[in-house]
N, C-alpha and C positions, 0 to 999 in steps of 0.2 A: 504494500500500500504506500510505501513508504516513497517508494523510488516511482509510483505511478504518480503521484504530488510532485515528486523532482521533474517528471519527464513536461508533466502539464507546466510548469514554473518555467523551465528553460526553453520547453516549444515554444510558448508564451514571448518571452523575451525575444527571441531568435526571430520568430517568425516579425514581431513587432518593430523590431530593428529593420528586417530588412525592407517591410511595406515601408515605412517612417523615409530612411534613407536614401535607401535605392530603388523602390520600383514606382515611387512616386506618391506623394503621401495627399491625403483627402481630409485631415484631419488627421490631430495624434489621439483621439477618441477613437473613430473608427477603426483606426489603423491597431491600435490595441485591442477592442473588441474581435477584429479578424486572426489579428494572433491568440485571444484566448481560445479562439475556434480549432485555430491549428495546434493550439497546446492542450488541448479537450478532448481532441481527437486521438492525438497519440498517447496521452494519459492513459486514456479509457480504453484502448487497443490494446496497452500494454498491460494495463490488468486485466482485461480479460481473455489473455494469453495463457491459460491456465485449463487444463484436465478438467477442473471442478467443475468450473461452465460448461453449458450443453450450447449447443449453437443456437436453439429457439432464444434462450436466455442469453446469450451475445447480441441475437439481433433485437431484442429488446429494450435489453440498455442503449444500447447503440440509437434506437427511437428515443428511447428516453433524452439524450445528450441532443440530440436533432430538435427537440421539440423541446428544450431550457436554451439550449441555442436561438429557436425564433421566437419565442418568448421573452426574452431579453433585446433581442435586436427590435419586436415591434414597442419593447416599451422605452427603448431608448432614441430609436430612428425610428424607421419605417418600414414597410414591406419590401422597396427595392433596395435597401441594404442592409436587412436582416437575413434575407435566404442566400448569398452568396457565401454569406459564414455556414449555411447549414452543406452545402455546395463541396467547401472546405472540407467540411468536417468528415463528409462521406468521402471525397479524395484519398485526406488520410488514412484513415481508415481503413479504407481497402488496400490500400497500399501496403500499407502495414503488413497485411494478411497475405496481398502479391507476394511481397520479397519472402514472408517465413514461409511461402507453402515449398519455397525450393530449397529448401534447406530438409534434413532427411526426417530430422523430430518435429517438423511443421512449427515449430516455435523459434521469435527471435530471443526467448528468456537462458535459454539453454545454451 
């Protein structure tokens, strides 16, 4: 749990930097908001990286995090830049799951 906190904290950061910086920044509110997206996503990916979960139950949570994600973006913005973060979040996500499925114990924890 611990390191799932670290992963969300420096996706967070990382990602918030580089929107801010380099890809051209809209705001340092949104551009935070879109990094908690990206650091939510790999947070949540990476603990539920885990035997104990079943997959109905991954993709559950994973709604769950989708729908705190646009729930937040419509109470802070609006509908057209609330769902880009949900957008992210399923990006990541998958991704996550892309790169551990080639690896031979299906997990990036191992």
């Amino acid at each position: 749990m611990h390191k799932a906190l670290f992963y969300l904290l420096i996706g967070t950061f990382i990602s918030f930097l580089l929107n801010h910086f380099l890809l051209g920044s809209r705001g340092w509110e949104l551009d935070l908001f879109y990094g908690f997206a990206f650091g939510l996503a790999w947070g949540t990916a990476y603990f539920l990286d885990d035997v104990k979960f079943s997959l109905p139950q991954k993709l559950g949570i994973s709604f769950l995090g989708m729908g705190l994600l646009l729930l937040i973006g419509l109470l802070l913005f609006d509908l057209q830049l609330a769902v880009p973060s949900v957008i992210k979040f399923s990006m990541v996500f998958v991704a996550y799951y892309l790169i551990a499925s080639f690896k031979s114990s299906k997990s990036l924890r191992n």
